[in-house]
N, C-alpha and C positions, 0 to 999 in steps of 0.2 A: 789333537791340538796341544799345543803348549801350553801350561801353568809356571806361574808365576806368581812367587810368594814375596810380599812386599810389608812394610809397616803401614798400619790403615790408617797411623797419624804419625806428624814426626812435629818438630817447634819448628818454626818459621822459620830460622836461619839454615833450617838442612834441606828448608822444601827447594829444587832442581841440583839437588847434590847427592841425593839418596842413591846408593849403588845402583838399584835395580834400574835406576838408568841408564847404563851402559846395555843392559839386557833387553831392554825397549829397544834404544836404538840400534841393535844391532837386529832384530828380530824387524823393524819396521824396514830398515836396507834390504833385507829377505826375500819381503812380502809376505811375513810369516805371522796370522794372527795367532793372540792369545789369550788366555783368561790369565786373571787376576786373582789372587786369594790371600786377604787381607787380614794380617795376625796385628796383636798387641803388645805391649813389651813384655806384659805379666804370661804371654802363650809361647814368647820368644823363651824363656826360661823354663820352659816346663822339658821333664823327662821325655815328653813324646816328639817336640820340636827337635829337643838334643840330638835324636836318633836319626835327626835330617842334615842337622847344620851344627853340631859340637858347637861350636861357640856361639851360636843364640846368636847368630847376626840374619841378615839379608842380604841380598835378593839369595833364592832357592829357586831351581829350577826343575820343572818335571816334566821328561820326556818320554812318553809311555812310562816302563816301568824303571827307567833311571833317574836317579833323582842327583842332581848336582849342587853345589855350592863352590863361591870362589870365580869372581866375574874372569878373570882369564883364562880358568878353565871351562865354564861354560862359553865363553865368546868364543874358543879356539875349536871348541865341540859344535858350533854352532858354525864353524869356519871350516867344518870338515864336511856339511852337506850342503852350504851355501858359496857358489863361488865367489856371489860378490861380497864374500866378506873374506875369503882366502883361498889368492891364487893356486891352481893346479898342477903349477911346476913345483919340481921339491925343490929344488934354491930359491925360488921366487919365496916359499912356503916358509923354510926356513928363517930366511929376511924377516918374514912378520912377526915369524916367532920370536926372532931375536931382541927384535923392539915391544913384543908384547912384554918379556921379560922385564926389558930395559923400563918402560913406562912403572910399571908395578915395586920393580927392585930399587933401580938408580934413580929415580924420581921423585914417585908418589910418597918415600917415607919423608924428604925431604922437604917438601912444598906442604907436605900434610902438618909437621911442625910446626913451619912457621905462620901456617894460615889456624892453628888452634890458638897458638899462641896471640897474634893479634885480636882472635875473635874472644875467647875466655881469658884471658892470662893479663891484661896490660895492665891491672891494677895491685899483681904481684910483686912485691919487694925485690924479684929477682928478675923480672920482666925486662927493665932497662938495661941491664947487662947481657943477658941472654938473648934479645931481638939482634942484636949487630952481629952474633953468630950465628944466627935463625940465617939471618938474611944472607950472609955474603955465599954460604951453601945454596942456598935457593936461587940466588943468581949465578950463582958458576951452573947450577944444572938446566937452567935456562937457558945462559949460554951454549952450554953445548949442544943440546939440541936446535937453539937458533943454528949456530954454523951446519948443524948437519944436513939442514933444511937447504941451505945453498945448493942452487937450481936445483932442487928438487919442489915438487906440486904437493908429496904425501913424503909419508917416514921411508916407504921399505916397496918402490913402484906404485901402484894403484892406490887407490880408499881402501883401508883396510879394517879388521878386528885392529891393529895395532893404532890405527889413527882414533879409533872410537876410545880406545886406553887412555891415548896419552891424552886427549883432549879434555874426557873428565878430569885427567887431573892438573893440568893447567888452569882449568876452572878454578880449582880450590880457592885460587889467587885472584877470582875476580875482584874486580872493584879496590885493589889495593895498590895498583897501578906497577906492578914489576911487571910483567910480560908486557907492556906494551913499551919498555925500554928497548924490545930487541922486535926490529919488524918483519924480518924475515916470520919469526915464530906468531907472531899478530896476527899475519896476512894471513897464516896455516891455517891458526884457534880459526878466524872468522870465515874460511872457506871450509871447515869442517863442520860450523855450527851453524854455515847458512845453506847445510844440505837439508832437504827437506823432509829426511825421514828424522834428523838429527830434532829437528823443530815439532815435528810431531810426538815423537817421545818425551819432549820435554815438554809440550803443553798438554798430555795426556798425565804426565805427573805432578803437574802442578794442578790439572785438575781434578786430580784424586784427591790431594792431603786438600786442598781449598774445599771442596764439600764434606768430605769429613770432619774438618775444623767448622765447619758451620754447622753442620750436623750435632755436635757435641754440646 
């Protein structure tokens, strides 16, 4: 069975954005159950962690004796024994890779900015000036992924590892209302997030950090 290394508490504005969600739901598309093994920030930092994950982050994943980090490298690992997480032709394969890339590279640094920035940043002296360049990147990469979507159902044929990518990080942007400017990519987020492994991964992690924060 798979293990999964996750933060055993995280503040409130990370709980359904914590990486090892994308490893949930790709594991629950699967049907691949798993344990869970829950560190703290002071175990993320320690010498013996280091030896798993250099940079003291999450999700870590352990499969027998390989141990992974890096949600696209485990999804794409986890895409090479499950079909329905990636296709079996190698140009269909390809495809996903290519948008796995793309979600991670051309995206996620860009949306990741501008959603810190509104979430920590708006009472910075430099906040006002810097959000109208936050923003106008974050909507052009929106954009393009909106058009890319044109008839198309998913990123790259089927539901894939690359749709479970980019969705988290669309997310980043919830509730700030950019994505729902463009409706082709709206329609995507809400038919990728009203699959039902997608919904159980995420209320398997919200009810993690919610009893742990009660717990505490």
């Amino acid at each position: 069975m798979y293990t999964l290394t996750t933060f055993r508490s995280v503040p409130s504005f990370a709980v359904g954005h914590v990486r090892d969600l994308r490893v949930r739901w790709a594991l629950e598309e699967a049907g691949q159950p798993y344990d869970l093994r829950l560190i703290d920030f002071a175990e993320a930092a320690t010498p013996g962690y280091r030896r798993e994950q250099p940079f003291g982050q999450v999700p870590v994943l352990q499969d027998g004796d390989l141990t992974l980090f890096e949600t696209g490298a485990i999804l794409l690992h986890l895409g090479e024994r499950y079909p329905a997480l990636l296709p079996r032709d190698p140009d269909a394969r390809a495809q996903v890779t290519m948008w796995t890339f793309a979600a991670l590279n051309s995206v996620e640094p860009y949306l990741g900015n501008l959603a810190n920035l509104v979430a920590f940043s708006m009472n910075e002296p430099w906040a006002a000036a810097q959000r109208p360049v936050l923003e106008e990147i974050a909507l052009k990469r929106l954009g393009q992924v909106d058009a890319w979507l044109e008839g198309r159902d998913f990123l790259a044929g089927g539901f894939s590892v690359a749709d479970i990518l980019m969705t988290t990080v669309v997310r980043l942007l919830d509730g700030m209302g950019y994505v729902e400017r463009f409706d082709r990519l709206t329609a995507w987020r809400d038919r990728c997030t009203a699959r039902p492994a997608y919904r159980k991964a995420l209320a398997d992690q919200v009810a993690q950090f919610t009893k742990e924060a009660a717990a505490a």
